[in-house]
N, C-alpha and C positions, 0 to 999 in steps of 0.2 A: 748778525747777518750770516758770518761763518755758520752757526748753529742751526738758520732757518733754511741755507741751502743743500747743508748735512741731511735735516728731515725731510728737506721736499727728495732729493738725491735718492734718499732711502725710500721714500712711498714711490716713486718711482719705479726704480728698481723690482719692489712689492709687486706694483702692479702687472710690470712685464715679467714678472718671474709666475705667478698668479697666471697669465696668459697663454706662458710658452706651454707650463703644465698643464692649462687646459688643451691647447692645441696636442700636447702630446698625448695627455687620454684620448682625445678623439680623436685620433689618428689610431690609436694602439688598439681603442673599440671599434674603430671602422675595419682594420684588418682581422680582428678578434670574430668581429659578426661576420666578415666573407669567411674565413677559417670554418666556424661553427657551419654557416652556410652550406658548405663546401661539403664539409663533412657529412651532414647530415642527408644534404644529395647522395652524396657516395654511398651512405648506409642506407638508401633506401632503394636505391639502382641495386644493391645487393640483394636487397629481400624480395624486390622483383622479379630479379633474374634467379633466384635461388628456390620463389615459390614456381617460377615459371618450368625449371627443369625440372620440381618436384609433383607439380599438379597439372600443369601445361599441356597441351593437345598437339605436341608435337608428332612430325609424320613417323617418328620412331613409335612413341605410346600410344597411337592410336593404333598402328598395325600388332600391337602388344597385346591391347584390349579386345580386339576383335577376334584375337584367340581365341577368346573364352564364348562367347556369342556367332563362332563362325557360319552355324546352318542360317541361325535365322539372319544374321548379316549381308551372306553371300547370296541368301536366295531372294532378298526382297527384291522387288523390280523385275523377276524373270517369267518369261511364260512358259507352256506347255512345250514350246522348240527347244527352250533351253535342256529337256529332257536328254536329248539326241548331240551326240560326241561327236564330229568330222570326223570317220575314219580314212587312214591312209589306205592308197593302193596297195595290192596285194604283191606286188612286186617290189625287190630290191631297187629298181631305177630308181632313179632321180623323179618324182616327182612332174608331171607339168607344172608350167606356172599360174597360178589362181591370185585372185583379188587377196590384199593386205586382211587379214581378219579383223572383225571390226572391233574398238576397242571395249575392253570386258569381255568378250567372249574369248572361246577354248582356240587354241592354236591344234591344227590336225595331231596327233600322235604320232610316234616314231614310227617310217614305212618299213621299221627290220619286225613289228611284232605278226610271230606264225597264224596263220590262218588255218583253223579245225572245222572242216567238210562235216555239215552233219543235213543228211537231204531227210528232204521229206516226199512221200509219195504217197497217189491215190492208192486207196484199199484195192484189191482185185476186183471187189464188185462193183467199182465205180469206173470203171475204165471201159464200162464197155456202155457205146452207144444208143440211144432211145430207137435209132433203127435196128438195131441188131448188130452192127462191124462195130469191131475193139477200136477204140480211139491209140491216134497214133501221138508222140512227146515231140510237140513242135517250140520247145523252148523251156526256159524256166526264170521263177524271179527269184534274186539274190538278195536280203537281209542281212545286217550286220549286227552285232552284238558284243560289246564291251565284255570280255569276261576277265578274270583275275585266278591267280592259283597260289592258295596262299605259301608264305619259306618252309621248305618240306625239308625236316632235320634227316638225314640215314648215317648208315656205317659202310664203308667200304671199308671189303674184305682182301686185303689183297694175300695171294695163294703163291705161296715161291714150289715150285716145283723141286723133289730131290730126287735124285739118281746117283746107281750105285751099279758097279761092275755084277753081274751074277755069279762071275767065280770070284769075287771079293779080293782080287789083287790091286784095288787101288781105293780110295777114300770116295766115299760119296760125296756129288758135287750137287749146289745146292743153288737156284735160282738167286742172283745177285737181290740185297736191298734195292727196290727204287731210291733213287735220290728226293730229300723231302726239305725243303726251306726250314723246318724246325724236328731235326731227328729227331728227338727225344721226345718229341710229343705225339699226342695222337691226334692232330688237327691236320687236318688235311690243305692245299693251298686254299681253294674255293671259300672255307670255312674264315681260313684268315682274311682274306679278302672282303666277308662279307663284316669280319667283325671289323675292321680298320673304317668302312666304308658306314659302318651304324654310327660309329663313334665319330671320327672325323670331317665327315660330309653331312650326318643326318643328326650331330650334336645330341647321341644318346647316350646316354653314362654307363660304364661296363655293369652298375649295378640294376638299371633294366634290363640292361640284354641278357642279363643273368636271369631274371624273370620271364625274358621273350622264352630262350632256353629252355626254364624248366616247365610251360604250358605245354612245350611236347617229351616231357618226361626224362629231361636233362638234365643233369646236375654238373654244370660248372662253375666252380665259387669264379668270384669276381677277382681274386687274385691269382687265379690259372690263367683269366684271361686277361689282366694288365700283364702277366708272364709273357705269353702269347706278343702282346705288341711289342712288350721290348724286344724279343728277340725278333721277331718280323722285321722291324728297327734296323736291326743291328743288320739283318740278311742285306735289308735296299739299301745300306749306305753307299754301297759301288754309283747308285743312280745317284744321290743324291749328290757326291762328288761328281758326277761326270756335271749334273744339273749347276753348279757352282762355277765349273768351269767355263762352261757357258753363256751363264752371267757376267762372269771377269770378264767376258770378251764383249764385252756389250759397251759401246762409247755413252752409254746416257743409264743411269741407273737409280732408281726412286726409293727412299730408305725410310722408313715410320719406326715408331715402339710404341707396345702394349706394353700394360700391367699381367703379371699371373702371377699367381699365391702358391708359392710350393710350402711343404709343411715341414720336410725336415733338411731344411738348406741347412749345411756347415756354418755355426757361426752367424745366423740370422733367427730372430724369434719367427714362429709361425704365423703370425696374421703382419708382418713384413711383404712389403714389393718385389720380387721377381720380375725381370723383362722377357720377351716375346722381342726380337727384332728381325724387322721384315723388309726384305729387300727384292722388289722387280724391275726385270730387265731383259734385254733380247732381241729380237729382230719383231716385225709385226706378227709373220708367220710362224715364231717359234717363241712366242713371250715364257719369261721362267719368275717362278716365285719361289724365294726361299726363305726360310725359317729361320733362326738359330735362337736358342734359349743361352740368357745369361742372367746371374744374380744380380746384376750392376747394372746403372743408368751410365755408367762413367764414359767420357767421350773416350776413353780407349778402348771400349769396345768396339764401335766401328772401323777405328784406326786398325783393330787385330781384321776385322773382317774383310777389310776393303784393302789390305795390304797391297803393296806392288799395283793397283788399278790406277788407273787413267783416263779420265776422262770429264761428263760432267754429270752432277752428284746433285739431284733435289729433293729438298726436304723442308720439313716447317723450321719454325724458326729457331727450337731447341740450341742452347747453346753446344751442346755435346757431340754438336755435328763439325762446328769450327776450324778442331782442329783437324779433321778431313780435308776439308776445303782451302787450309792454310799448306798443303803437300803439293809438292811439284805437279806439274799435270793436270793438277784437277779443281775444275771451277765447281763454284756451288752456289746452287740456284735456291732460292726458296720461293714456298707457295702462296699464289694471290689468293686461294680460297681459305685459307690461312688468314692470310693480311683481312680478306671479307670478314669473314666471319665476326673479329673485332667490332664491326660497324652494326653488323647486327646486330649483337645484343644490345649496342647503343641505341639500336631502335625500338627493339624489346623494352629496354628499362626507360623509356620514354612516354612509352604509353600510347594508344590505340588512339588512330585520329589525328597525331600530332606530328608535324612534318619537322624535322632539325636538319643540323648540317650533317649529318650519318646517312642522311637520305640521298645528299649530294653524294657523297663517296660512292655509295650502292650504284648509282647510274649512272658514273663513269667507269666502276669496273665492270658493272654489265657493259659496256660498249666494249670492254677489250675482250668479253666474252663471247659478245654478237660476232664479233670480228673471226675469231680463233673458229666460230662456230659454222661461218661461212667458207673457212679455208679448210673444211675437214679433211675434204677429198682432193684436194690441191696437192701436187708436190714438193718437195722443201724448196724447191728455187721460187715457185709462184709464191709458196705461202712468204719467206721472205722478204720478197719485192712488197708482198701487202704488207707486211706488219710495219715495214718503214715506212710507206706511204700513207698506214690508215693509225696504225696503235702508236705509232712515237709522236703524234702530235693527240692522240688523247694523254696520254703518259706525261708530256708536259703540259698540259691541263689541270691536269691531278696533280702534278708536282706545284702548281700555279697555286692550288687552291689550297694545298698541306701547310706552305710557308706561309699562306694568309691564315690561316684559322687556326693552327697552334698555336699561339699566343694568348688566343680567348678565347681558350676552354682551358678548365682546371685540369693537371696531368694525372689527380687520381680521381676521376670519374671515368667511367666506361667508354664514353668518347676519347676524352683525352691520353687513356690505354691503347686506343684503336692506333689515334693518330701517331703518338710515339713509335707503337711499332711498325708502321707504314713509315716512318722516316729511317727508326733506325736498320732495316734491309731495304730500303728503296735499292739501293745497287744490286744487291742479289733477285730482288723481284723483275724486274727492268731487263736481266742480262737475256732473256728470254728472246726478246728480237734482235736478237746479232745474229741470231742463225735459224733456219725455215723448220729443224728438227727439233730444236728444243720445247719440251713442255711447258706451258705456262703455270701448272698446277700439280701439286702430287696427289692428283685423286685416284691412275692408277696403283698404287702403292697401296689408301687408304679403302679402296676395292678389295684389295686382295687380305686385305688383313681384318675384312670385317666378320666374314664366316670365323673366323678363330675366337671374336669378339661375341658373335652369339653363341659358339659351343660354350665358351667359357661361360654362359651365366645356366648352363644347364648340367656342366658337372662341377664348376668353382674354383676347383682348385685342382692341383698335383699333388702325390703322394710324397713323390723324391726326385731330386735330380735327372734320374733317367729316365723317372718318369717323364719331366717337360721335355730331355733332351730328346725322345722318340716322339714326344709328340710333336716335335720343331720338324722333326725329317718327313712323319708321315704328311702332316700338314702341306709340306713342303711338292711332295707326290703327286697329291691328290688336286693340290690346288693347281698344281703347272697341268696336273692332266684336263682341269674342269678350263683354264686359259686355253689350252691348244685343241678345246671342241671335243675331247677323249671324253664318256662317261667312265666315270671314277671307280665302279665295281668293277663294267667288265675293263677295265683297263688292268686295276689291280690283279684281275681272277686271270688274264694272259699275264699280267709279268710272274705273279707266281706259281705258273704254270713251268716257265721256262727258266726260270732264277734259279734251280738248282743245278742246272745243266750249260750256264753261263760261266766260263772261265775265261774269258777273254774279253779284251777293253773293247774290242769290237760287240760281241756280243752281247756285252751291255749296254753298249751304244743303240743297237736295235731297238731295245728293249723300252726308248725314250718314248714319252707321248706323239711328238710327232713323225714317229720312226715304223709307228703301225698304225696300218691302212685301215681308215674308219668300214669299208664294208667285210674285211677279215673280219674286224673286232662284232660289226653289227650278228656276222652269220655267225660266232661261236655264242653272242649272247641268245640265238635263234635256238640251236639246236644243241647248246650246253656240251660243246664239244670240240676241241679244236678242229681248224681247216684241216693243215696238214699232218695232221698227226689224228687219226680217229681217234686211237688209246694208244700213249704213248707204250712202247715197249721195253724191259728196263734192259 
C-alpha cells in the first residue's frame, strides 16, 4: 500500500509538474510573441519613417524639387496679367493703403527703387495740325517698366594730394590715409559688404563668387576672399558684443543647436560634428539673433554662454539645456512643437487612412495652438487671464488622456516615444501659462537658425575654427538686421561705411540695426551714396 501510494504520489506530482511547465512555456511564448510583436512593429515604424524622410513629399522636398523645374512650375496656371509686376509709387512716402494681394501673386516692389525719365515724342512733322496750327501738349501717358542693372565690378582710385614748401624749408606733407575696415587690403567697404551678403544671406560659396568675379575679368582666389570675411569678422565684433548685451538683458530667451563640419578642429577627425548655437531674444521692436560656434554639444556650453542671465530659457528638450535651467533665476521651458512633433511621425508610421491615439494628441495640442492663435494681438494680462480660463483645462485633458494610454502602448514604438516624452517635461511644457508673456514653443529660435541651415548644405562645411567663429558673428549681423526689417546689404554697406571711424561705445551703438532709419538706409541704397556725407573726406 505504502508502495502503491508512493507511485500514485509520484505520477501525480509528474503530472503537475508536466502542467506547470507547460503553463510556463506558454506564458514565456505568449510574452516571447508580444516581444517579437513589438519588435517587429518597431522596425517597421522605422522603415516608414526612414523611407518617408528619404523619398517623402514633404513641404521641405517638394520646395527642393521645384528648384530644378522652377519656369515651368511657376508659370503654369498664369495668364497674360501675370506678365505685369505692381509697381511702387515714385515717391519715398509711405505708400497708400491697397487691397491685401491676392495669394500667389507678386507683392508691389520696394517704393526706394529710382525712376529713369526716358520721354518719348512726336517727330516735328507730326505736330502740326491737318488745319494748318501746330498742335499744342495737353498731357501725357506714363508706362512703367521693370528694368535691372547687372553687379558692376570698378577700381576706386583714391589720390592723396602732396605738398611741399617751394623754398624747401620744411618736409612735404601728404594727404592722410582714409581709414579702411581692412587696411591691408584692397577691398573696398561696399565690396566687403556685398561679399558677406552673397555668402551669408544668399548661401553662395566664396568658390562661386570667385566665378561671379572672374566673368568681369577679376581674379580673386577664394582664399583672399575667406581672408576678407575673417577679418571683416574680427572689424564688427564691437557690434556683435554690443548685440550680446542686449540679449543678456532680455527676461525670456530661445536657445537651439545645429550641426557644422569644420575640417581642421584641434583634436577632432574631419567628418566629426561641430555645433552652431543659436540664441534669440529681445524686446518685439528690437528682436537679436546670435550665433556662437563650438566644437561641443556639452551642456557647459550654454552654461559658458548664458552666464550671470536671468530669466526664462526655452528650448527643446535636449538634455544639455538642464543644467541651465537647474541655476538660480532661471526657469526653463520647453517646446510643445517639440513634444508635437513626436505624435506625428506616429502618425506617419501608421499609415494613410488610419486614425490611432496620436491623432488624439494632434487635436488637443492643436486646441492650445487655436488658443495662443487667437491671443496674438492680446496683451500679456489678456492673454493670461485666457490661457487659465481656456488652455489649463485643455492641459488637464491631455494630462487625462497621457496617464490613461501609456500603459497600452509599447514604450519603444513611435507612439509610445511620443508619449514618454510628453510625460517626462509635462512641467516644463505646462510652465507656459503662469504668465501672458511666455512662449509656448521655440519656433522663434528654430526661424532664425534656419537660413544657416540652408546655407550650410550649399557650401558644407568650414575650413577652420575661425572660419565657423566668423561665420557665427556675420550670421549673427545679418540675421538681427533681416529681424529688425534692415535689408542686409544695404545695412552692411552703411556699417562699413562708418566702422572705421567708429571709436566709441556710443558710436557703435548707432551703428545697431535698429539704430538706423529705414528711409536714410532706403536713399543711400537709391543713390549709392551716403545722406550726410556725399564723399566722405579723409
Amino acid at each position: 500500500m505504502r508502495r502503491l501510494l508512493q507511485d500514485m504520489q509520484a505520477q501525480v506530482q509528474a503530472q503537475m509538474h508536466e502542467q506547470i511547465q507547460a503553463q510556463v512555456r506558454e506564458q514565456l511564448q505568449g510574452e516571447y510573441d508580444a516581444k517579437l510583436i513589438a519588435r517587429i512593429q518597431e522596425l517597421f515604424e522605422q522603415i516608414v519613417l526612414s523611407r518617408r524622410r528619404q523619398f517623402g513629399r514633404s513641404s521641405e522636398l517638394s520646395a527642393q524639387f521645384r528648384l530644378f523645374d522652377e519656369a515651368d512650375t511657376q508659370a503654369a496656371d498664369t495668364t497674360e496679367a501675370d506678365d505685369v509686376v505692381p509697381l511702387p509709387p515714385a515717391s519715398l512716402q509711405a505708400p497708400t493703403p491697397h487691397k491685401p494681394v491676392a495669394r500667389g501673386k507678386r507683392t508691389p516692389l520696394p517704393i526706394a527703387l529710382p525712376r529713369i525719365d526716358i520721354v518719348h515724342d512726336l517727330p516735328e512733322a507730326e505736330r502740326a495740325c491737318a488745319c494748318g496750327t501746330p498742335r499744342v501738349e495737353i498731357g501725357q501717358d506714363i508706362s512703367e517698366q521693370l528694368d535691372i542693372i547687372p553687379m558692376q565690378i570698378r577700381v576706386l582710385r583714391h589720390i592723396r594730394k602732396r605738398y611741399a614748401c617751394p623754398g624747401g624749408d620744411a618736409a612735404p606733407v601728404t594727404a592722410p590715409v582714409p581709414a579702411q575696415v581692412l587696411p591691408k587690403s584692397n577691398a573696398s567697404g561696399d565690396l566687403l559688404a556685398m561679399l558677406l551678403t552673397v555668402k551669408y544671406v544668399d548661401g553662395l560659396p566664396l568658390a562661386r563668387f570667385e566665378h561671379v568675379l572672374a566673368r568681369s575679368g577679376v581674379t580673386v582666389p577664394r582664399q583672399t576672399l575667406a581672408r576678407w570675411v575673417i577679418g571683416s569678422a574680427r572689424a564688427l565684433q564691437p557690434l556683435h558684443n554690443l548685440l550680446r548685451d542686449h540679449l543678456l538683458a532680455s527676461p525670456i530667451i530661445h536657445m537651439d543647436e545645429t550641426t557644422v563640419q569644420v575640417l581642421r578642429e584641434p583634436g577632432k577627425a574631419a567628418s566629426s560634428n561641430s555645433y552652431m548655437w543659436v540664441q534669440t531674444g529681445g524686446p518685439p521692436d528690437r528682436p537679436v539673433v546670435i550665433y556662437d560656434y563650438d566644437a561641443s554639444r556639452s551642456g557647459q556650453v550654454p552654461l559658458r554662454l548664458l552666464e550671470g542671465w536671468r530669466g526664462h530659457l526655452m528650448t527643446d528638450g535636449y538634455e544639455g539645456y538642464n543644467a541651465v535651467g537647474r541655476g538660480d533665476g532661471v526657469e526653463h521651458l520647453v517646446c510643445w512643437a517639440h513634444a508635437r512633433r513626436g505624435f506625428v511621425d506616429a502618425i506617419k508610421a501608421q499609415g494613410k487612412g488610419k486614425r490611432s491615439r496620436a491623432d488624439e494628441a494632434i487635436t488637443l495640442i492643436g486646441k492650445l495652438y487655436g488658443i495662443e492663435r487667437e491671443l496674438k494681438d492680446a496683451t500679456d494680462a489678456q492673454r493670461y487671464a485666457a490661457r487659465q480660463a481656456q488652455s489649463v483645462p485643455v492641459l488637464a485633458q491631455l494630462r487625462d488622456w497621457l496617464d490613461k494610454t501609456r500603459p497600452q502602448v509599447v514604450p519603444s514604438l513611435a507612439l509610445g516615444k511620443a508619449l514618454a516624452y510628453l510625460d517626462k517635461y509635462w512641467s516644463k511644457l505646462t510652465r507656459y501659462v503662469e504668465r501672458g508673456d511666455l512662449p509656448i514653443d521655440n519656433n522663434r529660435c528654430e526661424n532664425a537658425i534656419r537660413p544657416f541651415v540652408v546655407g550650410r548644405k550649399a557650401w558644407l562645411f568650414s575650413e577652420s575654427p575661425a572660419g565657423a567663429q566668423a561665420s557665427a558673428l556675420i550670421y549673427s549681423l545679418v540675421e538681427t538686421a533681416k529681424a529688425n526689417g534692415r535689408e542686409p546689404y544695404t545695412w552692411l554697406r552703411k556699417v562699413l561705411r562708418e566702422l572705421p571711424h567708429a571709436k566709441t561705445a556710443d558710436e557703435y551703438e548707432a551703428l545697431l540695426p535698429w539704430n538706423l532709419d529705414l528711409e536714410t538706409l532706403a536713399v543711400e541704397a537709391v543713390e549709392g551714396i551716403p545722406v550726410d556725407d556725399t564723399l566722405r573726406q579723409a
